[in-house]
Short mmCIF file of the C-alpha atoms (twelve columns), coordinates in Angstrom:
data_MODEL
# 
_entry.id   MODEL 
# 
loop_
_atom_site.group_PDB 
_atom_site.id 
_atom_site.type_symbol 
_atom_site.label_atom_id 
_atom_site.label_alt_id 
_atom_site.label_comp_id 
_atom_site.label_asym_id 
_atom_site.label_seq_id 
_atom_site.Cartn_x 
_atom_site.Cartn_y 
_atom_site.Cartn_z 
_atom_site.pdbx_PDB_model_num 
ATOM 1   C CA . UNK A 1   124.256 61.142 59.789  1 
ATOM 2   C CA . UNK A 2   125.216 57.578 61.026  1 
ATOM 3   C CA . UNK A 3   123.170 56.098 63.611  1 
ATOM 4   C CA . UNK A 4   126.454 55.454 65.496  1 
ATOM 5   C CA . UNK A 5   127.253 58.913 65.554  1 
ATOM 6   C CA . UNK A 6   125.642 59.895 69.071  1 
ATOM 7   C CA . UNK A 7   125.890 63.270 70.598  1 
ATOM 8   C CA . UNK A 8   128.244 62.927 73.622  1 
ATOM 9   C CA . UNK A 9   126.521 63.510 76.865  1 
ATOM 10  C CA . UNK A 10  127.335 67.212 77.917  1 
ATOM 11  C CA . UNK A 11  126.419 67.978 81.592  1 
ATOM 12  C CA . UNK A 12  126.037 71.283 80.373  1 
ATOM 13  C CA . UNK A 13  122.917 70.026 77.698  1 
ATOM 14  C CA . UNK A 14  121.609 68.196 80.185  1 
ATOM 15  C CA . UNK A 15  121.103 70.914 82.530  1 
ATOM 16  C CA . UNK A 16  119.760 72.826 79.600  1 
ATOM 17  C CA . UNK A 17  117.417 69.988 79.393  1 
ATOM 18  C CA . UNK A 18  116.437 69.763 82.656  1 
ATOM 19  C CA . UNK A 19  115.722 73.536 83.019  1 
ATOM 20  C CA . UNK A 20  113.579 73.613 79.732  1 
ATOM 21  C CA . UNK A 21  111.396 70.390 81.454  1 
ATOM 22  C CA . UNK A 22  111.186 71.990 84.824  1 
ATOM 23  C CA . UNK A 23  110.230 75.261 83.160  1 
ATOM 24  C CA . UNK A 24  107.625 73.975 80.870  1 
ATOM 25  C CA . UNK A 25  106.306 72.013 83.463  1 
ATOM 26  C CA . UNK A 26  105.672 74.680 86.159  1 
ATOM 27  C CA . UNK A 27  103.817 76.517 83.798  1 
ATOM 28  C CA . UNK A 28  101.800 74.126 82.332  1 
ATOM 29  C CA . UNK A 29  101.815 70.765 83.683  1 
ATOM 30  C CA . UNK A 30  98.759  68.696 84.122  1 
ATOM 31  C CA . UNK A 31  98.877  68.412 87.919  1 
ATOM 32  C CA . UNK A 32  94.613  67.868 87.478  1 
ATOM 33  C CA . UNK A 33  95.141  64.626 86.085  1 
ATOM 34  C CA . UNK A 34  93.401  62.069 88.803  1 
ATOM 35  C CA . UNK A 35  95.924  59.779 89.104  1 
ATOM 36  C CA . UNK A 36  98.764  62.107 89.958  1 
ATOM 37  C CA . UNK A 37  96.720  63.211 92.984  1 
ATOM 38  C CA . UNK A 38  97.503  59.543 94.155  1 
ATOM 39  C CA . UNK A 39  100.372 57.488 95.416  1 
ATOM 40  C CA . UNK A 40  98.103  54.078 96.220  1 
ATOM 41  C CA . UNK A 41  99.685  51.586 94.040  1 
ATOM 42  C CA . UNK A 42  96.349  49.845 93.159  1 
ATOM 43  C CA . UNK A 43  95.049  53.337 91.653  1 
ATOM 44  C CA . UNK A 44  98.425  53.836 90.153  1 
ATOM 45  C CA . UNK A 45  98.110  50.105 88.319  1 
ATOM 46  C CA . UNK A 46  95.130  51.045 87.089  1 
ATOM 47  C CA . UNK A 47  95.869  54.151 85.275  1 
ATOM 48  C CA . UNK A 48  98.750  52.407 84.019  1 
ATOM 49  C CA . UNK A 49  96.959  49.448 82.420  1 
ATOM 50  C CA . UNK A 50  94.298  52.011 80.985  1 
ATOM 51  C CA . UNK A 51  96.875  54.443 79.726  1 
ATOM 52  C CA . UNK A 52  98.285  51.872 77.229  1 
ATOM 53  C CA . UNK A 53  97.815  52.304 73.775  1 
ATOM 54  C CA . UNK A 54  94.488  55.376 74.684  1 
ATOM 55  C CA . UNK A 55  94.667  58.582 74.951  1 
ATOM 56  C CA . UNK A 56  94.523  60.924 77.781  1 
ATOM 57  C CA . UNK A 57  91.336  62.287 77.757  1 
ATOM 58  C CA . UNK A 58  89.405  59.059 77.289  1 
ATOM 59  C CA . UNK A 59  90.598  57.710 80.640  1 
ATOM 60  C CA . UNK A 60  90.289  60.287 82.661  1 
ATOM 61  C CA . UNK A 61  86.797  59.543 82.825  1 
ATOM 62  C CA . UNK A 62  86.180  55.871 82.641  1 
ATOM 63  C CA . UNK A 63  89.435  55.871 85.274  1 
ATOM 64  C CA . UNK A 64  86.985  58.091 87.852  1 
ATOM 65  C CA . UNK A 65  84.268  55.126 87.125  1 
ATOM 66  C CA . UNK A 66  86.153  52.231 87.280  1 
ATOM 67  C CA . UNK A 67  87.556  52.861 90.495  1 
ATOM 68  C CA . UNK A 68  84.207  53.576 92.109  1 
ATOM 69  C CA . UNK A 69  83.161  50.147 90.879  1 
ATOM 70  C CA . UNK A 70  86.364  48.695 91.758  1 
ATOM 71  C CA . UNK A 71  87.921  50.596 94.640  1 
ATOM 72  C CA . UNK A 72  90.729  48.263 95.541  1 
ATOM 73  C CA . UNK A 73  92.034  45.028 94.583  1 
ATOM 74  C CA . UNK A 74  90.195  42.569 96.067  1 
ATOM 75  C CA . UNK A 75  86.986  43.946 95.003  1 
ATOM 76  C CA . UNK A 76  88.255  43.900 91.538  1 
ATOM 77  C CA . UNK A 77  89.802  39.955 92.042  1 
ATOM 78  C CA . UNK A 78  86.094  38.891 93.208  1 
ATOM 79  C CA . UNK A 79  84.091  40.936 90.308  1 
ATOM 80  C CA . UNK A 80  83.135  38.816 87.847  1 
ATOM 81  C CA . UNK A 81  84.980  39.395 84.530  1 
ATOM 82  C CA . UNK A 82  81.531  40.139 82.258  1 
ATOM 83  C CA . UNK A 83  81.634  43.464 84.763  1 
ATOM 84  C CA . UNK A 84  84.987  44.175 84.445  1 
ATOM 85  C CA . UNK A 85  84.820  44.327 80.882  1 
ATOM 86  C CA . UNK A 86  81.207  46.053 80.906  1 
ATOM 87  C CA . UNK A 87  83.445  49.378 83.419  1 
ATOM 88  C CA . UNK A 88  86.350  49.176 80.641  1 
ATOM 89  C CA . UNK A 89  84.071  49.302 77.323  1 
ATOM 90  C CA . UNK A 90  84.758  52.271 75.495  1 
ATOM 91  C CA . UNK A 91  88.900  51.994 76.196  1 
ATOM 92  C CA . UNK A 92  89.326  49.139 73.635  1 
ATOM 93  C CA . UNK A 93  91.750  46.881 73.808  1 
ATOM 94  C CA . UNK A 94  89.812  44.557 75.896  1 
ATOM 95  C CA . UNK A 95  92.230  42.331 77.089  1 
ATOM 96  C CA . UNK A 96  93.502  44.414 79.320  1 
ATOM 97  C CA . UNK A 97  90.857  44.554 81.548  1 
ATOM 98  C CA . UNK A 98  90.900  40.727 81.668  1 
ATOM 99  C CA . UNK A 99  94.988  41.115 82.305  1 
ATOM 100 C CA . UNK A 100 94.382  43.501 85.140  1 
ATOM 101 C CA . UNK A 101 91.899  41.505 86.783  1 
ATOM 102 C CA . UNK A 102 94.043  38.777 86.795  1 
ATOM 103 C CA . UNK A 103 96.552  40.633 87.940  1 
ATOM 104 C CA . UNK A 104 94.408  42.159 91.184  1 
ATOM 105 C CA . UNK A 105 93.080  38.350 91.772  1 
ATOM 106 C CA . UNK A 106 96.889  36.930 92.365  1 
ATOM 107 C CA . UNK A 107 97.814  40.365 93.956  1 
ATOM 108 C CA . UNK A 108 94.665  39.384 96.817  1 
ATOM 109 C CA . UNK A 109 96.065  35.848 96.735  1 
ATOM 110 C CA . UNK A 110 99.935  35.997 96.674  1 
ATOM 111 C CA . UNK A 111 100.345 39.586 98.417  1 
ATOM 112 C CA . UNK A 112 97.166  40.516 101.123 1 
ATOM 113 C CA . UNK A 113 95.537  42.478 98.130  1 
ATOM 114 C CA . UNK A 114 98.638  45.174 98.821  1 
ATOM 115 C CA . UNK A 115 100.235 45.978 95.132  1 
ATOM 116 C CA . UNK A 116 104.100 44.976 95.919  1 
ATOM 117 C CA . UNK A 117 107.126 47.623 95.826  1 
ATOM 118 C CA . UNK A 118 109.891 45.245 93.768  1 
ATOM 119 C CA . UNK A 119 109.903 45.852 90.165  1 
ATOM 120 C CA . UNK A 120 110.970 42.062 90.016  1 
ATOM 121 C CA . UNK A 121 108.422 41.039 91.953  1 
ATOM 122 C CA . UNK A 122 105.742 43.232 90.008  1 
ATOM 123 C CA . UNK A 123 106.937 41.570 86.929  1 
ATOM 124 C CA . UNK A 124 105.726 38.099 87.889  1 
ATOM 125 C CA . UNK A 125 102.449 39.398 87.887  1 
ATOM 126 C CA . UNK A 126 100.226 38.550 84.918  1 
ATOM 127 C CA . UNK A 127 99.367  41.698 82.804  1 
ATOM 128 C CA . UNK A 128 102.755 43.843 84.160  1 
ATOM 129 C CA . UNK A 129 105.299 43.706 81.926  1 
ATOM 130 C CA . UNK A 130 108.474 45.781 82.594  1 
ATOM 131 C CA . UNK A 131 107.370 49.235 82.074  1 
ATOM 132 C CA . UNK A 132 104.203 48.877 84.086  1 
ATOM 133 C CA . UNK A 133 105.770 47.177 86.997  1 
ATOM 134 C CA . UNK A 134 108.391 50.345 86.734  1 
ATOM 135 C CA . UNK A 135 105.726 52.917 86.156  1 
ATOM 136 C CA . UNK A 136 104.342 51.396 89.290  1 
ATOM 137 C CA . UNK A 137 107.852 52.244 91.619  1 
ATOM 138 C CA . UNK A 138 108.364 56.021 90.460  1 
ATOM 139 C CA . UNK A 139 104.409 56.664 90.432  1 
ATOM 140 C CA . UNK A 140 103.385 54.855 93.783  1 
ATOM 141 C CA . UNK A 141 106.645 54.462 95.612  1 
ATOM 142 C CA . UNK A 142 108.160 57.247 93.958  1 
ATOM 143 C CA . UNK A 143 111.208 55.352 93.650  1 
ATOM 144 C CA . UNK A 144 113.826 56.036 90.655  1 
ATOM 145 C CA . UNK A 145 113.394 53.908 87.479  1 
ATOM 146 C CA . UNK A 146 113.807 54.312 84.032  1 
ATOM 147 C CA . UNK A 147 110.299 54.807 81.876  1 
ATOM 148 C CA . UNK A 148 110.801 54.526 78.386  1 
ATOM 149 C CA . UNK A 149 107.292 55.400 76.410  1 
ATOM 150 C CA . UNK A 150 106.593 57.637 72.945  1 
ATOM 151 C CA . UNK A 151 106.607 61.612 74.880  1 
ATOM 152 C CA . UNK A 152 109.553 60.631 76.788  1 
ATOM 153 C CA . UNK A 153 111.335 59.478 73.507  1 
ATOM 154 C CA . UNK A 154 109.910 62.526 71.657  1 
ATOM 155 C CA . UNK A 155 111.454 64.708 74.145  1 
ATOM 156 C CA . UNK A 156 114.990 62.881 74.053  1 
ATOM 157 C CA . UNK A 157 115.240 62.742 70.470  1 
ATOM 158 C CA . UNK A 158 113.957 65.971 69.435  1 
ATOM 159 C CA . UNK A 159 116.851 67.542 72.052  1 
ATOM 160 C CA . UNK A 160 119.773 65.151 71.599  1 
ATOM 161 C CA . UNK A 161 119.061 63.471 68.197  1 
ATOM 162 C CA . UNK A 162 118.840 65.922 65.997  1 
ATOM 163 C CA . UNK A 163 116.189 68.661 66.151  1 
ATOM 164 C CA . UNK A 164 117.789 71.334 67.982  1 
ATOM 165 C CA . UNK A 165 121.093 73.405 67.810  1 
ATOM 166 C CA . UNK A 166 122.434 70.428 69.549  1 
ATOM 167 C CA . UNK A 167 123.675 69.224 66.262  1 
ATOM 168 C CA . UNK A 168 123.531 72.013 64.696  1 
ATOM 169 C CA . UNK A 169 123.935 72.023 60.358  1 
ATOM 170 C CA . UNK A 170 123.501 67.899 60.737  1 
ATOM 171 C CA . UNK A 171 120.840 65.958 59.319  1 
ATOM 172 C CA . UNK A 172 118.464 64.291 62.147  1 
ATOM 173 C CA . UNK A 173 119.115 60.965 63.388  1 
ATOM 174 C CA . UNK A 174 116.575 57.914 62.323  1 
ATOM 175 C CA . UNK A 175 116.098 54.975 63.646  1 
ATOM 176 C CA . UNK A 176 117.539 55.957 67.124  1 
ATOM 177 C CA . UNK A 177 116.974 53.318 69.716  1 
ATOM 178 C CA . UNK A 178 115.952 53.196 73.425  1 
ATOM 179 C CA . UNK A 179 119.569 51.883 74.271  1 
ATOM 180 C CA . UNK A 180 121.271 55.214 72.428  1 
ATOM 181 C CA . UNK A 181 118.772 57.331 74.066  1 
ATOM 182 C CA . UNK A 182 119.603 55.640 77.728  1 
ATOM 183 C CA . UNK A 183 122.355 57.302 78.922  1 
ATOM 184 C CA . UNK A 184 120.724 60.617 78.191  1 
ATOM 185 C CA . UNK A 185 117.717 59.697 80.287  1 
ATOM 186 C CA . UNK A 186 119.864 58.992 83.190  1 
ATOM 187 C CA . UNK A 187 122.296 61.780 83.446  1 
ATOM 188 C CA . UNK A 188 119.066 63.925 83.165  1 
ATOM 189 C CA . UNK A 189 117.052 62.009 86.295  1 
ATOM 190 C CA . UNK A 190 119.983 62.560 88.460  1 
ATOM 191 C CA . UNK A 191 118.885 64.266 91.528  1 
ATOM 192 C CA . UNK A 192 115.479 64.465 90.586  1 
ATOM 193 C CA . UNK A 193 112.653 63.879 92.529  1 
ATOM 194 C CA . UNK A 194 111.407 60.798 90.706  1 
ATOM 195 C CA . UNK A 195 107.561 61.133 90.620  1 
ATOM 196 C CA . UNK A 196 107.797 64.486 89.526  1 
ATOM 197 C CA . UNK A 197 110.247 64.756 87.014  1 
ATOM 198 C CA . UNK A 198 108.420 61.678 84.776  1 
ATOM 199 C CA . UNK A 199 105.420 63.864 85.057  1 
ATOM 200 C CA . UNK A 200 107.474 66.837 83.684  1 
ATOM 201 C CA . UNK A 201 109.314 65.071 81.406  1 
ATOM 202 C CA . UNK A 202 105.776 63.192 79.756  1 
ATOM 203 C CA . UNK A 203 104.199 66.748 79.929  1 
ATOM 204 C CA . UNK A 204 107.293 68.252 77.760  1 
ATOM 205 C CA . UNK A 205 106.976 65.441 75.720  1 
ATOM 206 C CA . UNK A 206 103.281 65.976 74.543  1 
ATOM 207 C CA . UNK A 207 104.200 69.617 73.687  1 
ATOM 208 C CA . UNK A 208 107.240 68.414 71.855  1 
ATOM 209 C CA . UNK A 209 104.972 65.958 69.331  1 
ATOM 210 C CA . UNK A 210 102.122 68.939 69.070  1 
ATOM 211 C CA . UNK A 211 105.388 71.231 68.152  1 
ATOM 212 C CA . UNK A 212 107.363 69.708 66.215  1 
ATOM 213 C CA . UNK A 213 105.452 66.706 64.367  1 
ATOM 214 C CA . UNK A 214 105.831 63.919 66.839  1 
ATOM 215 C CA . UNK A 215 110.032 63.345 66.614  1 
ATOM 216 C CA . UNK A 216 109.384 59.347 68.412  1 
ATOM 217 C CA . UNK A 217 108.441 59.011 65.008  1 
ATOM 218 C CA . UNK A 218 111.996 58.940 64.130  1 
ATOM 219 C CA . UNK A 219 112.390 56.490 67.029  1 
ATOM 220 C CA . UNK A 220 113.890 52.799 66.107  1 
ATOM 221 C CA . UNK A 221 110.674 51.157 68.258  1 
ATOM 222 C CA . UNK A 222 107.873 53.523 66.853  1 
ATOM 223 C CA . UNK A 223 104.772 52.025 65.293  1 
ATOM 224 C CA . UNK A 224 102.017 53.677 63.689  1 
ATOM 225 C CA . UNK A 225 98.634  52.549 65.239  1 
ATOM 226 C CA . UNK A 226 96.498  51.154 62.663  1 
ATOM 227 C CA . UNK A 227 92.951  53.124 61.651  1 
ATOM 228 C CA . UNK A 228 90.149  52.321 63.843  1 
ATOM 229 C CA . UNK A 229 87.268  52.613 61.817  1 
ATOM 230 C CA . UNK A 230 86.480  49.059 60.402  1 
ATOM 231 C CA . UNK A 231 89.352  47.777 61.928  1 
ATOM 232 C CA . UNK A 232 89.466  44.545 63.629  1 
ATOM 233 C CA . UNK A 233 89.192  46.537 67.125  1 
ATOM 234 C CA . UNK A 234 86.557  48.137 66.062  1 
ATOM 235 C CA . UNK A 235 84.229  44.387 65.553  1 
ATOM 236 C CA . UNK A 236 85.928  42.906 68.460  1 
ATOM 237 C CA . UNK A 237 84.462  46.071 70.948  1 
ATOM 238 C CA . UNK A 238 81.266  45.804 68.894  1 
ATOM 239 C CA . UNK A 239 80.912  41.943 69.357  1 
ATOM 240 C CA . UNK A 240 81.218  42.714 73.131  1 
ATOM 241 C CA . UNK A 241 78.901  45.207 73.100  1 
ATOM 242 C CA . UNK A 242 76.218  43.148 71.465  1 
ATOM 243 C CA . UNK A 243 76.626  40.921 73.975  1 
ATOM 244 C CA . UNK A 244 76.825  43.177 76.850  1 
ATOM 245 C CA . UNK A 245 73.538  43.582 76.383  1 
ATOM 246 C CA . UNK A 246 71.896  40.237 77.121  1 
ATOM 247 C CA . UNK A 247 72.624  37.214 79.188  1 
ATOM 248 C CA . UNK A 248 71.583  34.727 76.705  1 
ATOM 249 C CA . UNK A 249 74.408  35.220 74.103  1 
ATOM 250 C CA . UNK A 250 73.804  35.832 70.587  1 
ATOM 251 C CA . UNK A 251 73.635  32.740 68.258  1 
ATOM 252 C CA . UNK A 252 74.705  35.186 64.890  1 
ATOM 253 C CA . UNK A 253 76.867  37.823 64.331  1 
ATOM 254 C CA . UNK A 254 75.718  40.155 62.052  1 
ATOM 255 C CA . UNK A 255 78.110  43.258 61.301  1 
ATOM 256 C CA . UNK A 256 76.571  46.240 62.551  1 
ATOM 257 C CA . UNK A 257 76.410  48.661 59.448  1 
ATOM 258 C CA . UNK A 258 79.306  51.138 58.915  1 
ATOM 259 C CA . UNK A 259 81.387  48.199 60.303  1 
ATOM 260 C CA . UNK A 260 81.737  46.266 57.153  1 
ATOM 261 C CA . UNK A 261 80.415  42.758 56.029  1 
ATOM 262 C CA . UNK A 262 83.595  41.092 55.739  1 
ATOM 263 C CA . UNK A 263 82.657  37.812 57.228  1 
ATOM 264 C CA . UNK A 264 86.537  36.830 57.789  1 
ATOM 265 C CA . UNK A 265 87.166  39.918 59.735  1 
ATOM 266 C CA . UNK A 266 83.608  38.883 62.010  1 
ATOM 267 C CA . UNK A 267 84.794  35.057 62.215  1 
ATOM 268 C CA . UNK A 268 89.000  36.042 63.150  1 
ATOM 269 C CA . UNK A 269 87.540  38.859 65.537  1 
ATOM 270 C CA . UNK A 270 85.171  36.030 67.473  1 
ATOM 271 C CA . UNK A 271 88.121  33.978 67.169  1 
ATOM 272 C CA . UNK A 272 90.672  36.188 68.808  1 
ATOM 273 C CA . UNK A 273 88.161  37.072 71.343  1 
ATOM 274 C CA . UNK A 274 87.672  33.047 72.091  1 
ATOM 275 C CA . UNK A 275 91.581  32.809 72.739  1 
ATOM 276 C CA . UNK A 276 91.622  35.923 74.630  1 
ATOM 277 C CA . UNK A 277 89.135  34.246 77.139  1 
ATOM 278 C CA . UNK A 278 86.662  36.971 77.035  1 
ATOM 279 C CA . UNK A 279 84.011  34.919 75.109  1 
ATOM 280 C CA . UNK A 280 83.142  31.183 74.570  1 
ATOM 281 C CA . UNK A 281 80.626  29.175 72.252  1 
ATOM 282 C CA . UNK A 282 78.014  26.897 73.794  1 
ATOM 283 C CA . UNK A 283 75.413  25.246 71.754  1 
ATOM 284 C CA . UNK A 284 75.875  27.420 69.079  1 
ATOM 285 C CA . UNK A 285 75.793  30.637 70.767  1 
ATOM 286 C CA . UNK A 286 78.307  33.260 71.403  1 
ATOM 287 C CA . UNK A 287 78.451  33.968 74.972  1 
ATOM 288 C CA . UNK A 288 80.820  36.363 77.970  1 
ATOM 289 C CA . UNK A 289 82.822  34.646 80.226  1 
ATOM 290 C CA . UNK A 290 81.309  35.223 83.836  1 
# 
């Protein structure tokens, strides 16, 4: 089937669409998750930031610490960043701890340490980029934007693209992009309550991809996430954990075994941490910024 050839939006499949979301969720969405039992934008940033690229049930957790360490933004601005990263080890991706906590110090500077409302605004921010900044209106603010991430695709393009007696006897769609699925995503949000029906419509998503094989895969934007064991990730978070553990840096870096002895992977990771700004070499040691 040609990627042009896009199912027409049909109020009558959206309803469909809507009632097979609302249905799925009242049975079994995830209402326990902490950070839908909050509409502070600060909390709401933060379990956006840690959400990226990690899975559900490793944030729930660190998400319950970090804010206990960092309860609001100005706490977070003033921590120094060798803490911040030593609450986010264990999510990966390291740099976005340093991202958010530059994000919380111009939030105290620019804005009174209050999170702002305007999606343009929020996008001026270091460390928000457009999905973030609109996660952070429908979540916080619960004000109607368009969120665009890998269960809300599933769901769209297993219903519309392909998958279902929508197109019934035609092959599925590949390569569909976020600009085919738009109009789809919002006819359905039309007089929807905003906070609620992204939470509905990520729940219906996850049980799409355990259902049916994951059907963002078949999405224009997908990407496969590379393996993490003896990845480059994997020495970054170890590098950071060797030094975690002293204030004195570490003048070698000797892979930890099981994490390969590839001395180019050691020398790019301490590289890419360097540029990152999470570590720095001084007189021959390796050593956290502060």
């Amino acid at each position: 089937m040609s990627i042009k050839a896009v199912p027409r939006v049909s109020p009558k499949k959206i309803a469909a669409f809507r009632e097979a979301v609302w249905d799925y969720y009242k049975a079994h969405g995830r209402q326990d998750l902490p950070w839908r039992k909050t509409s502070d934008p600060y909390r709401i940033l933060v379990s956006e930031v840690m959400l990226q690229q990690t899975q559900v049930s490793r944030v729930i957790e660190k998400y319950k610490e970090f804010l206990i360490r960092f309860p609001n933004a100005r706490r977070l601005a003033e921590a120094p960043l060798s803490d911040v990263l030593r609450a986010w080890s264990g999510l990966g991706y390291n740099r976005r701890a340093k991202y958010l906590k530059a994000a919380a110090e111009v939030i105290v500077r620019g804005y009174g340490g209050r999170v702002p409302k305007a999606s343009i605004v929020l996008r001026t921010i270091p460390g928000i980029g457009p999905y973030t900044a609109s996660a952070v209106r429908v979540f916080a603010f619960n004000e109607p934007d368009v969120l665009i991430e890998t269960n809300v695709r599933a769901a769209f393009i297993h219903y519309f693209f392909g998958d279902t007696s929508i197109l019934s006897g035609r092959p599925k769609l590949m390569g569909v992009t976020d600009k085919q699925l738009l109009p789809f995503i919002e006819n359905a949000a039309e007089c929807q309550d905003p906070r609620t029906w992204q939470w509905a419509l990520m729940d219906y998503g996850v049980y799409i991809k355990k259902l049916h094989g994951n059907p963002a895969r078949r999405s224009a934007h997908y990407t496969r996430q590379s393996k993490f064991e003896g990845s480059l990730r994997q020495v970054r978070g170890e590098i950071l954990r060797q030094l975690m553990k002293g204030n004195n840096g570490l003048k070698g870096m000797l892979p930890r075994p099981g994490l390969g002895n590839e001395r180019e992977k050691w020398e790019k990771a301490l590289a890419g941490l360097a540029k990152d700004g999470l570590i720095r070499k001084e007189k021959g040691r390796w050593m956290m910024i502060v």
